[in-house]
C-alpha positions as CSV (number, residue, x, y, z in Angstrom):
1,X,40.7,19.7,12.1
2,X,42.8,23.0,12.2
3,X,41.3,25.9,11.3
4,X,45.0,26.2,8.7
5,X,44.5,22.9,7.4
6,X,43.0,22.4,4.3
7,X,39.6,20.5,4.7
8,X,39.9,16.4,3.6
9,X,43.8,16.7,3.7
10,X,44.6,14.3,6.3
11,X,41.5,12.2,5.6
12,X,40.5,9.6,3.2
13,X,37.9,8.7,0.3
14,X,35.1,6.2,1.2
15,X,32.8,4.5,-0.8
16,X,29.9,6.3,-2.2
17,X,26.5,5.0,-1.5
18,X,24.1,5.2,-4.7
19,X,20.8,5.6,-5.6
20,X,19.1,1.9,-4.0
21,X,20.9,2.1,-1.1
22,X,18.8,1.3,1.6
23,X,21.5,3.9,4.0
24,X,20.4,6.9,1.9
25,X,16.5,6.2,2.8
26,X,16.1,6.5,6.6
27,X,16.6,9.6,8.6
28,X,20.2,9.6,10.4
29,X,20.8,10.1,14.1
30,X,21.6,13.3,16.4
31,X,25.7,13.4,16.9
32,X,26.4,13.2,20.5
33,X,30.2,13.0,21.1
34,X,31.7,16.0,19.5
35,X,35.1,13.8,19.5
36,X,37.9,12.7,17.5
37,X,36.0,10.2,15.7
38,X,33.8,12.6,14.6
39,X,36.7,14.9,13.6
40,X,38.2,12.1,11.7
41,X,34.9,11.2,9.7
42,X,34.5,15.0,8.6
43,X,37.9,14.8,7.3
44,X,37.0,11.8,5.5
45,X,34.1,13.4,4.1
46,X,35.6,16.8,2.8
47,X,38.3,14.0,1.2
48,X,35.9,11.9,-0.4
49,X,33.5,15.0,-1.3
50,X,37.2,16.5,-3.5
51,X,37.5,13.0,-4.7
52,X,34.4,13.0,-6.1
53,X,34.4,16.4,-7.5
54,X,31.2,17.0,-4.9
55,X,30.0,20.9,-3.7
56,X,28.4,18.6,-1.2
57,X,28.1,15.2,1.0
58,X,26.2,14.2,3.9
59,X,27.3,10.7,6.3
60,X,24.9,8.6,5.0
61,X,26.5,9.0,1.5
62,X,29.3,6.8,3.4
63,X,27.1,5.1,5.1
64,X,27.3,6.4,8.0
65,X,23.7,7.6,9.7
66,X,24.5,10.6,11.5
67,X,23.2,14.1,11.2
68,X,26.3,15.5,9.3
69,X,27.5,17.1,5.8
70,X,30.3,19.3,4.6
71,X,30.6,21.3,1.8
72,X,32.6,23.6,-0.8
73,X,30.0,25.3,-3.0
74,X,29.6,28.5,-4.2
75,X,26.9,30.7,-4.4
76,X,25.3,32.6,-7.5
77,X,28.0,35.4,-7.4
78,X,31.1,32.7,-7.2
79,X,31.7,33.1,-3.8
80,X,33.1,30.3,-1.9
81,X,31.3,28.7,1.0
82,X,33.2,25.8,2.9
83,X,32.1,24.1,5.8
84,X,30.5,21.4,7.9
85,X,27.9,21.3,9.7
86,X,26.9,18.8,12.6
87,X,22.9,18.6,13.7
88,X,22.0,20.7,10.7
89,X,18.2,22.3,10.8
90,X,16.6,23.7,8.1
91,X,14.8,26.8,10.2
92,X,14.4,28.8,7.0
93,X,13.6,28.2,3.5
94,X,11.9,31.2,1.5
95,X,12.4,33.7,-1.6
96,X,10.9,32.3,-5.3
97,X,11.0,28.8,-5.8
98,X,13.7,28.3,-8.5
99,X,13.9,24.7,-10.7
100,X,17.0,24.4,-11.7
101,X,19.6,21.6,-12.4
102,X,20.8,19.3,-9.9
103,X,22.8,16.2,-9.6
104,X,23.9,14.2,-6.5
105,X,27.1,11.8,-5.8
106,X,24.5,9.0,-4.6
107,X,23.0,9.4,-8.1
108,X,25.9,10.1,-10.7
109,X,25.9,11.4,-13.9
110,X,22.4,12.4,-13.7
111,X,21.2,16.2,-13.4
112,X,17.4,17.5,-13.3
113,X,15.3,20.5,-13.1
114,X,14.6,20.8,-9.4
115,X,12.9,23.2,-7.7
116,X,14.0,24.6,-4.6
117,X,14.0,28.1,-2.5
118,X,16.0,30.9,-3.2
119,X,17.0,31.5,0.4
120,X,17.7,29.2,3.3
121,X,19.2,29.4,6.9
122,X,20.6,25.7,8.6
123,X,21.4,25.9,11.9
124,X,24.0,23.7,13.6
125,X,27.4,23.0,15.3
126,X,30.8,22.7,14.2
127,X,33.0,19.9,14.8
128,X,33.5,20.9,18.2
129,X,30.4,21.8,19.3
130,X,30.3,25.6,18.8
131,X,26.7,26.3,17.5
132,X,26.5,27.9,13.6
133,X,24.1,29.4,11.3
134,X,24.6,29.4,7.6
135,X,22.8,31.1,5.4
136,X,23.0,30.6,1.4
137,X,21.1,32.2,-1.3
138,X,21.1,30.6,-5.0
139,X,23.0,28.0,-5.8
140,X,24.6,27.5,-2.2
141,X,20.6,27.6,-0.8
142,X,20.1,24.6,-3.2
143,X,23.2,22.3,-1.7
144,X,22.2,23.3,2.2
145,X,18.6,22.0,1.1
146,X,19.7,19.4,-0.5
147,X,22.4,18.1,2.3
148,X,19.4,18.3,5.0
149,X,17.0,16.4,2.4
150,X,19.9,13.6,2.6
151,X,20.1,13.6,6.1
152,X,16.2,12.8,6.4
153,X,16.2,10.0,4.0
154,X,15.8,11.9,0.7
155,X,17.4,12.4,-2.2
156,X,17.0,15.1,-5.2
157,X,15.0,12.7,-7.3
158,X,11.9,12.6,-4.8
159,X,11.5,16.4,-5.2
160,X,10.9,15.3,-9.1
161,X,7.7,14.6,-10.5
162,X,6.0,13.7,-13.9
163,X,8.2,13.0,-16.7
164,X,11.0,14.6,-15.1
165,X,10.9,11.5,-12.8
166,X,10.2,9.3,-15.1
167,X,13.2,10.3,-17.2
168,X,15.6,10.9,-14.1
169,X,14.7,7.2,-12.8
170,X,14.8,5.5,-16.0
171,X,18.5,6.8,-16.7
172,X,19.3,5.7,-13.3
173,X,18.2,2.0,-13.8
174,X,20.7,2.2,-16.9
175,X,23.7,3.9,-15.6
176,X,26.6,1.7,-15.3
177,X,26.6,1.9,-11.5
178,X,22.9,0.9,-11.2
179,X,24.3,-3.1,-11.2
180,X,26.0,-2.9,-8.3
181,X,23.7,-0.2,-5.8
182,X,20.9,-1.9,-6.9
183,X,19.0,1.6,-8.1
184,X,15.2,1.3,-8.5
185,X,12.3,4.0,-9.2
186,X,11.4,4.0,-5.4
């Protein structure tokens, strides 16, 4: 990807694994060819991510278990963060613990009150290997927790407990989609 391109342009939409899938579950593997496939699936991610009207997607949202995510969020003063990330690690995750709403691609049209930490720092590498540390407060600290949650298996709705559980499970066992990905109250 050139740094003058415009993220997703030359890529394309895939399918969007949902809430059942068994490839949003599992922890997803260390990259270790920083190549051109790898190049071609972040493009294809930033792509489906706009498609979807997403601030955020990991791999295994595609299906595809690696330890990647990109995203174009901003933080609680508007500003625009847009990136990738490849071997993400949450190092730091402090400041108040904030609940508030949150949805997810894998589980559409469903927000809740979540509670996550005001501050965060993910390390990583870019698409070419070059090591990165982003740090997000607000809003933008919520999606770079919420991307590493995907990439170990979990999703938004196991941070929920209680009846906002309850209530984010049950709409997801009557969405439209839930037919087809097969969503249950794990």
């Amino acid at each position: 990807m050139s740094p003058r391109t415009i993220p997703g342009s030359s890529g394309r939409p895939r399918p969007l694994r949902l809430l059942g899938d068994p490839a949003l579950t599992g922890p997803c593997q260390e990259v270790t060819a920083f190549d051109g496939e790898l190049a071609r699936l972040v493009e294809d991610m930033y792509a489906t991510m706009y498609a979807a009207d997403g601030v955020g997607l990991a791999a295994n949202q595609i299906g595809v278990p690696l330890r990647v995510f990109v995203y174009d969020c901003p933080d609680d003063e508007d500003r625009r963060h847009l990136g990738h990330l490849v071997n993400p690690r949450l190092v730091e995750a402090d400041g108040p613990v904030v609940r508030g709403p949150e949805g997810c691609l894998s589980v559409p049209g469903i927000e809740a009150g979540t509670p996550r930490h005001d501050h965060t720092v993910v390390t990583g590498f870019s698409v070419t290997g070059e090591p990165r540390t982003v740090t997000g407060t607000g809003f933008f600290a919520r999606c770079l927790q919420h991307e590493c949650d995907h990439l170990d298996g979990g999703l938004y709705v196991d941070r929920l407990t209680g009846l906002r559980r309850r209530r984010a499970l049950r709409a997801a066992a009557k969405a439209p989609w839930a037919a087809t990905a097969g969503a249950s109250g794990r």
